[in-house]
Structure formats: structure tokens, C-alpha cells
C-alpha positions in Angstrom: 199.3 48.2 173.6 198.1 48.8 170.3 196.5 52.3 169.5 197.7 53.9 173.0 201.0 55.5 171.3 198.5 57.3 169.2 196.6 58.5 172.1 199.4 59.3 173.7 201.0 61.9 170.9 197.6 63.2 170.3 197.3 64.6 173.9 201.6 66.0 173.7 200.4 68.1 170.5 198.3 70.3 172.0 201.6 71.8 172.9 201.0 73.2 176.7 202.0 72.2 179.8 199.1 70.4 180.9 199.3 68.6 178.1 202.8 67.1 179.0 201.8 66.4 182.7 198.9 64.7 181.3 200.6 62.5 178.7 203.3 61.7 181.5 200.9 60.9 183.9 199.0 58.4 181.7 202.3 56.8 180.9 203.2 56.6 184.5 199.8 55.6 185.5 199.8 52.6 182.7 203.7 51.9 183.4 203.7 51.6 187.0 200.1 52.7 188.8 198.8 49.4 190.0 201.8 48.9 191.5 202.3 51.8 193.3 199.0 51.7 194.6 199.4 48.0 195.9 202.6 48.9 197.7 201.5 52.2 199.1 198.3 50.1 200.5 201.0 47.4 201.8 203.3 50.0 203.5 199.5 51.6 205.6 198.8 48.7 206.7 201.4 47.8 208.1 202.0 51.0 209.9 198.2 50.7 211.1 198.9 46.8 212.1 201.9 48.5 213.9 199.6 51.3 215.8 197.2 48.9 217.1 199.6 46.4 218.5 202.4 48.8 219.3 205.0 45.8 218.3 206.5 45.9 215.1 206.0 42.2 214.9 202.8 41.8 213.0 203.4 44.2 210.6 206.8 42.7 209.6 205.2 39.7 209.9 202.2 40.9 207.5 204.8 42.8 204.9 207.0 39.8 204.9 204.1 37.8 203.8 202.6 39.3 201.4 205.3 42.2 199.5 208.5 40.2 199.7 207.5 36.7 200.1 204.9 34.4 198.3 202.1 36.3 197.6 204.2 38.5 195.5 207.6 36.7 194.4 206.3 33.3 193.8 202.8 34.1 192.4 205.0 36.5 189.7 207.7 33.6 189.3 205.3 30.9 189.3 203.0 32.9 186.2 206.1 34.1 184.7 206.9 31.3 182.3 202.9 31.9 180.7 203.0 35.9 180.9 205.1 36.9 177.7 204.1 33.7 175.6 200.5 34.6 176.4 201.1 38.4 175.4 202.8 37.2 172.5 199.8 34.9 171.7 196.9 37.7 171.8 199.6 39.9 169.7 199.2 37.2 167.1 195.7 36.6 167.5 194.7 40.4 166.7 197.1 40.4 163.6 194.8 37.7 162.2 191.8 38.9 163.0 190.8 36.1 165.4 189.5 38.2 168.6 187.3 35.9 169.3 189.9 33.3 170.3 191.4 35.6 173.2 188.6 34.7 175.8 188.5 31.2 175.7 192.3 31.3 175.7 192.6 33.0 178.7 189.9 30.7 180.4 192.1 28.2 179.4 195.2 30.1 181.1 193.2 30.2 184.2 192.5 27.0 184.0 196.0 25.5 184.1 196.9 27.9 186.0 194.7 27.3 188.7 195.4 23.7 188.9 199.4 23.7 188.7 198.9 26.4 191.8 196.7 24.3 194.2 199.1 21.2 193.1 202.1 23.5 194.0 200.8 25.8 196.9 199.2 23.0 198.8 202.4 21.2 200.0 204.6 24.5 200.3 201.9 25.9 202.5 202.2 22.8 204.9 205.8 22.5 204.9 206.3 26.5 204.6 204.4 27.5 207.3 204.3 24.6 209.7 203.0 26.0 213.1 200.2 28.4 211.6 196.5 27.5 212.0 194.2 26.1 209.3 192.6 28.9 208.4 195.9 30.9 208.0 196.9 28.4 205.4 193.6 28.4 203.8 193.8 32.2 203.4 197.3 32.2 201.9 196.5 29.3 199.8 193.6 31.5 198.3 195.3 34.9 198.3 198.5 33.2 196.1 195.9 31.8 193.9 193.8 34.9 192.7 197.2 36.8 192.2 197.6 33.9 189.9 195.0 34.9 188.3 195.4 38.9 188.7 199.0 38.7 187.1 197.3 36.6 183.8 194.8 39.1 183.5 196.7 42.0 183.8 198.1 40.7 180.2 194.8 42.2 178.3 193.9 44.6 181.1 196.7 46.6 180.3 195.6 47.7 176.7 194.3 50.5 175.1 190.8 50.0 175.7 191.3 49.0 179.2 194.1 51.2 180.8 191.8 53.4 182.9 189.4 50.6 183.7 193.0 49.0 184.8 193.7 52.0 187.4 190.4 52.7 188.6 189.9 49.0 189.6 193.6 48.9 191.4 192.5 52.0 193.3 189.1 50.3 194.2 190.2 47.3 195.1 193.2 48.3 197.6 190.9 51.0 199.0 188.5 48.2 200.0 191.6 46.5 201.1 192.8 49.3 203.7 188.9 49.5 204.9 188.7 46.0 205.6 192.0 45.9 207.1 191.5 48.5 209.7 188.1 46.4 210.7 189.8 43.4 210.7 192.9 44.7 212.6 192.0 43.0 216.0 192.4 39.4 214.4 195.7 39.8 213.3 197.4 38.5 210.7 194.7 36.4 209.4 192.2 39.4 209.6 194.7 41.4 207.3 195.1 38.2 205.0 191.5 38.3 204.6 191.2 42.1 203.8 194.1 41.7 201.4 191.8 38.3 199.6 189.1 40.0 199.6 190.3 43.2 197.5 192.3 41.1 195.5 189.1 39.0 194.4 187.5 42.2 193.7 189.9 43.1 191.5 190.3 40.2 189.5 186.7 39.8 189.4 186.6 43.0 187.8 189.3 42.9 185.1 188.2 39.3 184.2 184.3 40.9 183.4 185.7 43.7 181.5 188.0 41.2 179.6 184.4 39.0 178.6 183.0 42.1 177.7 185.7 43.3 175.3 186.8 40.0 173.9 183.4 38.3 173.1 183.4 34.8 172.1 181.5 32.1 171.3 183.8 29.9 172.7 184.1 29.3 176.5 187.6 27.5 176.7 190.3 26.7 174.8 193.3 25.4 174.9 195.2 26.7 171.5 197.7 28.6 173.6 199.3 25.0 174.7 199.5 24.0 171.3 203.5 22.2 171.1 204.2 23.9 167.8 202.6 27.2 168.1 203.9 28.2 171.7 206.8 30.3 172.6 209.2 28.4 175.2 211.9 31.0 174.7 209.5 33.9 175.3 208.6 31.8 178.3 212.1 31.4 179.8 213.0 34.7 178.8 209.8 35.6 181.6 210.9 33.0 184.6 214.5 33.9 184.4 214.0 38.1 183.9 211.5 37.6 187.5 214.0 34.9 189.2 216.6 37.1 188.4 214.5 40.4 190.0 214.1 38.7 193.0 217.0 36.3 193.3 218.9 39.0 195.4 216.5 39.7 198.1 216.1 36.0 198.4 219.6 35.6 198.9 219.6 38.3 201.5 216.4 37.1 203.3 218.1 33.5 203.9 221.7 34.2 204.7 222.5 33.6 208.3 224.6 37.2 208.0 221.7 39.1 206.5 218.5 37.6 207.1 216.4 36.3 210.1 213.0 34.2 210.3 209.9 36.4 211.0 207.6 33.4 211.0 208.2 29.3 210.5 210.2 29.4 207.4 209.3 33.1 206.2 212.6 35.4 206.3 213.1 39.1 206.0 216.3 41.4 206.1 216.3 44.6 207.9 219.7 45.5 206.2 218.4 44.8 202.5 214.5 45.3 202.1 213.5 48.6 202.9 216.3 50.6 200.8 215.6 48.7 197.9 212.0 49.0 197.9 212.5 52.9 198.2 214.7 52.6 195.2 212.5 51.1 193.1 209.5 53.3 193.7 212.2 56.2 192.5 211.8 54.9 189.0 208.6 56.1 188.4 209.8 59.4 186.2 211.9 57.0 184.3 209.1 54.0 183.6 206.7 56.8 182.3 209.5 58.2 179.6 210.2 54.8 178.8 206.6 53.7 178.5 206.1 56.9 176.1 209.3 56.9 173.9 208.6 52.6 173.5 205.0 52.9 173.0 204.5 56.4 170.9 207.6 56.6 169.4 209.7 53.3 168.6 206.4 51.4 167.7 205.7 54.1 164.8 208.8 53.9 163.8 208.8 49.6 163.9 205.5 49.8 161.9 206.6 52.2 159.4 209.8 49.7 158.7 208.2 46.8 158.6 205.1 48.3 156.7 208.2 49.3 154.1 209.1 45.8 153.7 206.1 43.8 153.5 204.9 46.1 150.9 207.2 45.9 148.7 209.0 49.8 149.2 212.7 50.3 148.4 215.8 49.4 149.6 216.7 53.1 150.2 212.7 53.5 151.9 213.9 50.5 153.7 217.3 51.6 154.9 215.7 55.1 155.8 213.0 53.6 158.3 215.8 51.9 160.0 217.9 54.5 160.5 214.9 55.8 162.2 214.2 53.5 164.6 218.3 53.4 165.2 217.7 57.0 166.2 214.7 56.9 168.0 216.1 54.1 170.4 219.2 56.3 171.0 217.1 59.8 172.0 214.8 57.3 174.4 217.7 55.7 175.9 219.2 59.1 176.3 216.4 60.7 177.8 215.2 57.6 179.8 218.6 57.5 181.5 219.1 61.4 181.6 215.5 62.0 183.3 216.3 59.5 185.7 219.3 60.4 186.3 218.3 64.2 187.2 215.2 62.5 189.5 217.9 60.5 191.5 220.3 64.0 192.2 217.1 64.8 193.7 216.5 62.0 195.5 220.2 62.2 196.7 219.7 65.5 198.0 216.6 64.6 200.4 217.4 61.2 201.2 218.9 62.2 204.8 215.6 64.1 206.1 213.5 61.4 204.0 215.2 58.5 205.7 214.9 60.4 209.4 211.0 61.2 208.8 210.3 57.0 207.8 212.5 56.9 210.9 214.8 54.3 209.1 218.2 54.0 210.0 221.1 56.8 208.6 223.4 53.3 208.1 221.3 52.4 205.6 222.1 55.1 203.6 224.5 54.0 201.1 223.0 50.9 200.7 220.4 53.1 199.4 222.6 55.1 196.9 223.9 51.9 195.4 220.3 50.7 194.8 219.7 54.0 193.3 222.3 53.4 190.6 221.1 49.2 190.5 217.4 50.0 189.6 218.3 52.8 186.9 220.1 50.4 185.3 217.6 48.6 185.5 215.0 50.4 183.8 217.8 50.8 181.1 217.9 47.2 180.9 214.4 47.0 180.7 214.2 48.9 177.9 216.3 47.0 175.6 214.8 44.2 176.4 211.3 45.5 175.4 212.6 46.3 172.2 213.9 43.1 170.9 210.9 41.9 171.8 209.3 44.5 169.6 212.1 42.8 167.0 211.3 39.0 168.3 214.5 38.9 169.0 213.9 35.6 171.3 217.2 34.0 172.0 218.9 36.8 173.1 215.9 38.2 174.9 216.2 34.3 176.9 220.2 34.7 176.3 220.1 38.2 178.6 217.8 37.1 180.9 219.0 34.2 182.0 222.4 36.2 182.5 221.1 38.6 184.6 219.7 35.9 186.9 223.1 34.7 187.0 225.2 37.6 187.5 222.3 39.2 190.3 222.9 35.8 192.4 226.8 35.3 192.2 227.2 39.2 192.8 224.6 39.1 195.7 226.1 36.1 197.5 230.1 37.6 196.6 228.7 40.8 198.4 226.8 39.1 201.3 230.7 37.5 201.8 232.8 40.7 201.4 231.1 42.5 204.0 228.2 45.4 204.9 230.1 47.9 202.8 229.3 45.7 199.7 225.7 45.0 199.8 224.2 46.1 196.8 226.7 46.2 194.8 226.4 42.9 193.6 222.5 43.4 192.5 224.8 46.9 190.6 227.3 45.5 188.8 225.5 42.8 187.7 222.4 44.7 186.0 225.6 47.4 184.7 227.1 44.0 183.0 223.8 43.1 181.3 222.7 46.6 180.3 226.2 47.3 178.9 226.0 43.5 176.9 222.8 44.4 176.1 223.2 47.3 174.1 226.1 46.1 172.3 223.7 43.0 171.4 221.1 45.4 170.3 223.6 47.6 168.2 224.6 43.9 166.7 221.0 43.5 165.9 219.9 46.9 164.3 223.0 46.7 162.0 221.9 43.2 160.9 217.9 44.1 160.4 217.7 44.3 156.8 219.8 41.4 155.9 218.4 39.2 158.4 214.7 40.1 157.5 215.0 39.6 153.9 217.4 36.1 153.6 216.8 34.5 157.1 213.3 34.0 156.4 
């Protein structure tokens, strides 16, 4: 995200109002947009799948399918171990000057990608949905792939030089998406797995020409990134665990026999678990965009100051000073990315009653919903550390926390599933409250040992 920091503060100095909406709404656009989008887009079709057949079978069954199931969740695990070793990898690339070796790399990427998923999403398809026709299968077979490929590009697309080409093709693409699904409505679910391919291509089709356009090369592939001694297995762990451990709980609750029940072959949902949690995350919007900001305008000046500091040759007392800095900045974004959240989820508190009766969802599922509230600020706290010891390639306890939150998210789910309805959520809770809290006393381990580990550790 280099250089967007510096667009960012340049548009807050103006000093109005405006210009705080706008910097806010870039970072929210850039932090959590294309999501938003693609779930909004999700959510219409379904309720339009739900008008036309006045059963609220194919749009669960449609939802199921692509937000909670494969399309998402396995597509996002099954990238995950390339995403942050990839990111890493371009990082590195730019720092030398070498560009031109980010194209063919990410041909290559696509490549091996491409080729693990038909080798993996062949057999699941067969076995996973057993009773569906052939060209059901061969639309979900294609769909999971160009996510593949849409979750790899996303890597460079989110950038500086790309952020509102990012956006604009997200909004074009599921706007086709919606289109084509209420022409295709009549031919159910695979009409709507068609519309949802189709925008999908369209979207990676367009990231993947602006990424040749931006990223010249003479090269068409390349394979450097796989290089043994040059890739990053811990970055790449740290990236399988952090998405098994998002989605471990509602996986959990979609297959317990208490919780869950099959919506199609060997595709499960939960009533109970999905719908208040999805609401809950989309509340974190305020708090992505002040984290976005305060990481990318803030804590990145002050890295670059530090380590400018050190590799050219300043002080002890210059050094000492630019840390103290970043110790500081970490604490007022932590503070306000917790505080602003904080005050959006009051809010949300106060509304949730008429906002649950006007989606017409269930008053029971109230204080599920107030648990999750708590889970996914935590969350975004948790989050937050963990994008700065990546800033501080802090690897091992990057993998370390990850691979404990994974942990923690599926023993707490499954202890909650067993203690009762009151309990659900509060395993998903405690367990991101016990990483955040481990977290920052890792990170407060960290900053106090930055100078002596950066000068005699090397």
C-alpha cells in the first residue's frame, strides 16, 4: 500500500469536514468496499430468488452456496497459504527495484493455483454434491476457480495506483451480477450460479488487465515466488490458520446435529448462527476504516522514519526517539480503533430491536447478536496487531497467534455448541478476547525489544 498513507493525510489537511468524510470514506472503501458490495449483492439476490419462488428454499440454498460455503470459505482457505507470502514477495520485489518480475510472478501464481484447484475441486464437487446435475457441478467447479484467482489478484489490486480501479470494478461486476440474476431467476439455482460466474469473470478479467498494464514485463511466467529458500512458509501458515480460524466457528455450527441442518447433499447452514454474525461483521466498517488510516498514514511513517534512522547510520537517541513514536502511535490507533467502534456498536445496540423486526429475523436471536458484536470488535483489534508485526516481520508470533486463535475459536465454539443456546457465541468471544489480550502483551514484548534485536540479531 505504498504512497496511499500519503494520499490519505494530504486530503485530512485541508482541515474541513468534507475532508474527513472523504479520507474516511477512501479508507473504508479500500478496507472493506469490495466486500460489502459482494455481500449486499448476495443478500438481493437472494431475497429476489425468494420473491419469485415464494419458498425460502432456493435462496438459502443459493446463500448457503456461495457466502458461507465453498465459493467463499474454501476458495479464501484454499488461497490463503499463497496470499501473505505473495504480498510479502511483491513488497520485496519493489524494494529492489525489480517491477518487472511482479507479472510473471503472478502468472505463475495463477498458474499453480489453477491447477492445485481443478485437482482439489473436482473430487469435492462429486462427492460434495452428489445428487446435483452436471452442469450444476460444472458451474461451481468454475465459480470456485475464478475466486481463486480474484483473491490472488486482489494482492496488487489493492494498491495505491489501483484502489479506485479496485472499487469501481467490484461495483461493475456485482451490478452485472444482480442483472443477470434477475434474468436468470426462472432456472434456479444454476441460473443464479451462472450470474454470479459470470460477474466474477468480469471482475477478474478486469483486475488481471489493469495488473499487465501497471506491472509491465518482459517476462510472461515465472516461477521465482516458489523458490525453497526465498519463500515465506511462516507468512504462509500465519494466512491458512488466521482464515481457518475466521471460519472454523460457523463450520462448527453448520455441522453440529444441535445447530446445523443440510440445505442441499452435503451443504449445511444454521439458522441459529449465520445471520447474526454476518450482521456483526458488516458493523465493523467504522472501525476497518480507522484502522486502515491510523496503520497505513500513520504507523507506516512512523516505521519508515525508524528504520530510515537505523540504516542510515542516525543516533542511538534519533533511534530511541522514532520508537518511542511508533510505541505511541500504536497506542492512540488502538485507542481510537477500539473507542470508535465501540461508540458505533452503542448505536447499533440501541436499534437492533426495530433493525432485527424490519429484516423480519427472529427477537431470539438477539443476544446471540450482542455477543458477536463484542466477538468481531475484538476482532478488528486483533487484526490490528497482527498487521503491525507484520509491518515488524515479526513471523513466528504472527504464525504463533494465528494458529492460537484457530485453536481457541474451535474448542470455545464446540464447548458452547455443548453448554447450551445461551452460550453460542461466546466461544467465537472469549476466544478472540484471549488472543487480542496475548497479543498485545506479545507486541508490548516486541516494541521494548526493537532496538536490541535490530542491531545484534542480525
Amino acid at each position: 500500500m505504498a504512497g496511499i498513507g500519503f494520499e490519505l493525510k494530504k486530503i485530512l489537511k485541508k482541515g474541513t469536514l468534507s475532508s474527513m468524510i472523504q479520507t474516511y470514506s477512501i479508507s473504508a472503501a479500500l478496507s472493506s468496499g469490495p466486500w460489502v458490495i459482494s455481500m449486499i449483492v448476495i443478500m438481493l439476490i437472494g431475497f429476489v430468488s425468494f420473491s419469485v419462488s415464494r419458498t425460502s428454499m432456493q435462496s438459502s440454498e443459493f446463500q448457503s452456496i456461495i457466502t458461507y460455503v465453498l465459493m467463499l470459505a474454501s476458495s479464501l482457505i484454499f488461497t490463503s497459504f499463497f496470499q501473505l507470502p505473495f504480498t510479502r514477495f511483491v513488497a520485496d520485489r519493489i524494494f529492489e527495484k525489480k517491477e518487472y518480475l511482479v507479472l510473471p510472478n503472478f502468472f505463475g501464481l495463477l498458474v499453480v493455483v489453477f491447477i492445485a484447484g481443478i485437482l482439489f475441486i473436482v473430487p469435492f464437487s462429486l462427492w460434495f454434491f452428489y445428487s446435483q446435475n452436471n452442469l450444476f457441478l460444472l458451474l461451481f467447479m468454475a465459480t470456485f476457480l475464478v475466486l481463486n484467482g480474484v483473491w490472488i489478484s486482489n494482492i496488487l489490486a489493492t494498491s495505491l495506483r489501483f484502489f479506485r480501479i479496485t472499487i469501481l470494478a467490484y461495483g461493475v461486476s456485482y451490478l452485472l451480477i444482480f442483472l443477470l440474476a434477475l434474468l436468470l431467476k426462472p432456472y434456479g439455482n444454476e441460473g443464479l450460479l451462472l450470474s454470479f460466474l459470470a460477474g466474477n469473470t468480469l471482475l477478474l478479467f478486469i483486475l488481471v488487465m489493469a495488473i499487465i498494464y501497471h506491472y509491465p514485463s518482459h517476462y510472461l511466467v515465472r516461477f521465482d515466488f516458489f523458490q525453497k529458500k526465498g519463500f515465506y512458509f511462516r507468512l504462509g501458515i500465519t494466512g491458512m490458520f488466521y482464515n481457518f480460524g475466521i471460519w472454523i466457528d460457523k463450520i462448527i455450527f453448520w455441522y453440529s446435529p444441535l445447530t446445523g441442518y443440510a440445505v442441499m447433499d452435503r451443504l449445511h447452514t444454521s439458522i441459529v448462527y449465520d445471520m447474526p454474525i454476518f450482521l456483526a461483521y458488516l458493523s465493523i466498517i467504522p472501525g476497518m476504516a480507522v484502522f486502515f488510516y491510523r496503520l497505513e498514514a500513520d504507523f507506516s511513517e512512523n516505521y519508515d522514519r525508524y528504520y530510515d534512522a537505523v540504516r542510515g547510520n542516525g543516533t542511538l537517541q534519533t533511534i530511541r526517539e522514532e520508537r518511542y513514536k511508533m510505541i505511541s502511535t500504536i497506542r492512540v490507533a488502538l485507542r481510537e480503533i477500539l473507542t470508535v467502534q465501540g461508540i458505533f456498536n452503542l448505536i447499533i445496540l440501541m436499534v437492533a430491536e426495530p433493525l432485527f423486526a424490519m429484516l423480519k429475523i427472529p427477537q431470539l436471536y438477539l443476544s446471540l447478536f450482542y455477543i458477536d458484536l463484542l466477538g468481531t470488535q475484538l476482532q478488528l483489534g486483533f487484526m490490528s496487531v497482527l498487521a503491525i508485526l507484520f509491518y515488524l516481520d515479526r513471523q513466528r508470533e504472527a504464525m504463533v497467534l494465528s494458529i492460537l486463535f484457530f485453536l481457541f475459536n474451535a474448542a470455545g465454539s464446540w464447548l458452547s455448541i455443548q453448554m447450551g443456546p445461551y452460550f453460542f457465541g461466546y466461544g467465537f468471544t472469549v476466544a478472540l478476547l484471549c488472543v487480542f489480550v496475548i497479543s498485545l502483551l506479545w507486541l508490548r514484548y516486541v516494541m521494548k525489544r526493537l532496538e536490541y534485536e535490530t542491531f545484534m540479531l542480525q
